[in-house]
C-alpha positions, 0 to 999 in steps of 0.5 A: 500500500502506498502511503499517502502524505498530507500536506497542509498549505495555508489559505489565509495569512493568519493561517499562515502564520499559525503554520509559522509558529508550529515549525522547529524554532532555533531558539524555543520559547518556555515549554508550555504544560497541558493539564488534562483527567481520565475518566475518573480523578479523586479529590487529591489529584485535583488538588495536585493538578490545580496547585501545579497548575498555579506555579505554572500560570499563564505558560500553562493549559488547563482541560476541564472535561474528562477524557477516555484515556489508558495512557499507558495502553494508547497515548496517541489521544494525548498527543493529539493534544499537545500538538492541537495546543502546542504543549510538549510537557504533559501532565495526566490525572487519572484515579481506578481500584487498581492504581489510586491517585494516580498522576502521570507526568511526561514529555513529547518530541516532535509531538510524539512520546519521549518518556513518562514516569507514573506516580502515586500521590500519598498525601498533599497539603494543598496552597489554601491550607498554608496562610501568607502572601502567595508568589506573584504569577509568573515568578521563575523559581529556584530547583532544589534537588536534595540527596545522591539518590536523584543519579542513582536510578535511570528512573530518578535521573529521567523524572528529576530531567522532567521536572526540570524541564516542566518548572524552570520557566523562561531563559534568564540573562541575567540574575536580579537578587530581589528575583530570587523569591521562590524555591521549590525542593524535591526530596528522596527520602530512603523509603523511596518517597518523593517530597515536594515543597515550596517556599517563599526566600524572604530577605531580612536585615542583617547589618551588612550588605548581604541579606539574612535568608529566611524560608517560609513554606507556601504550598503545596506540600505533596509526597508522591510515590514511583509506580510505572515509567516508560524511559526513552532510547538512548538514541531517541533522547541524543536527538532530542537533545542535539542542537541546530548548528547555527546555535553551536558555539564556533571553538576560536583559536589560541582563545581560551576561558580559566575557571573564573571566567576571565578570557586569554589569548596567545599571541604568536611572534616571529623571530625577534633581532634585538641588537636591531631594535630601536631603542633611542628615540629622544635627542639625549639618547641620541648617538654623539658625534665622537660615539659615530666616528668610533663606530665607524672606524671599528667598522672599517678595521673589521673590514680590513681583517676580513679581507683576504690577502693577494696571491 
């Protein structure tokens, strides 16, 4: 059978732009989240969803309906709605007999399945439970990953990269001390629990140009347990991480960085002559005329010495 291949064209000039925006990007703007149930979500998932859903506010998609979904079985429905959206970072809610408060987190390349680590949720303390000022929406946050066991298991290595990817928000130049409110840890504790927390960092007076760090938690409060994952190829995750040549940085020669920082470069010389370098430029430095007679007359006995004699 021949397969067919569907082009799409656009008709109109928004429709245009539309295709524009859904083509590979040199540089990528933030990864924006989908939120979506299954056909059945307990209480304590949506809570976890809602308040995820809040740290990730407006970069984020919300669905309201549920949908019929065995995202282990057939993902396809879900990358649907990534690519309908353009969301390559997922996160699904489902609740059954079998796995309760059950949470699904994953990601997509190229709008089909890269890798998804399944969850149990144990307990959540929701943001409504903890009094205090909340963080202002949009607020990048500082990734704190506690304990060796995070490079200890492929499984924690792909769910502390998916983490990474779905909270760190957009691409900073710069780092301003004032913008450095809000800090979310993820603890492995050695029963295999992994905890969620999130604190505000609230500056205090110390007496000195430093200030004294303080950390009050603001939500939510969540422990989630691993159940199931689907890890990628060795060979898909390489291209998903390759980069575009027009980004790679082109190696300059005989320039180099040290460790702080600090830029060197080599200069490479000829042949340097050092008796011919001129090193008298003032007057009083000049040559006198009795110093240039001298030199002459040494120049013409060397010439004599050399000449050879008549045969």
């Amino acid at each position: 059978m021949a397969v067919m291949q569907r082009v799409v064209k656009a008709k109109t000039r928004k429709g245009k732009k539309v295709l524009v925006t859904r083509e590979p990007q040199l540089i990528e703007g933030v990864k924006r989240p989908l939120f979506l149930q299954g056909r059945k979500c307990s209480e304590k998932v949506r809570n976890v969803m809602k308040d995820i859903y809040h740290l990730k506010k407006p970069e984020a998609v919300k669905l309201s309906q549920k949908n019929d979904i065995t995202i282990f079985e057939n993902v396809a429905p879900v990358e649907q709605f990534c690519k309908k959206y353009q969301t390559p970072i997922f996160m699904f809610g489902s609740h059954n007999k079998k796995r309760p408060d059950n949470l699904v987190v994953g990601r997509m390349f190229n709008y089909s399945l890269l890798d998804m680590i399944e969850l149990a949720v144990d307990y959540i303390e929701p943001m409504s439970e903890f009094k205090g000022q909340k963080m202002v929406m949009g607020t990048k946050p500082m990734l704190v990953f506690n304990g060796p066991s995070w490079d200890q298991s492929d499984e924690l290595k792909q769910l502390k990269s998916i983490f990474v990817d779905f909270f760190k928000g957009e691409k900073c130049e710069a780092i301003r001390l004032a913008g450095l409110e809000h800090a979310i840890s993820f603890t492995v504790t050695k029963d295999g629990r992994i905890l969620l927390r999130s604190y505000k960092v609230l500056f205090k007076k110390s007496g000195c140009k430093t200030p004294r760090i303080e950390m009050e938690e603001i939500g939510p409060r969540i422990d989630f347990t691993l159940r199931r994952s689907k890890l990628p190829t060795e060979d898909l995750m390489k291209q998903s991480c390759r980069k575009p040549k027009e980004l790679k940085v082109v190696k300059k020669k005989n320039i180099s960085t040290d460790g702080l920082g600090t830029t060197h470069g080599r200069v490479h010389l000829g042949k340097q002559e050092v008796n011919k370098l001129q090193t008298r430029k003032m007057k009083g430095l000049k040559k006198s005329v009795t110093e240039k007679k001298a030199e002459r007359k040494a120049k013409k006995a060397t010439k004599q010495n050399t000449v050879p004699p008549v045969a």
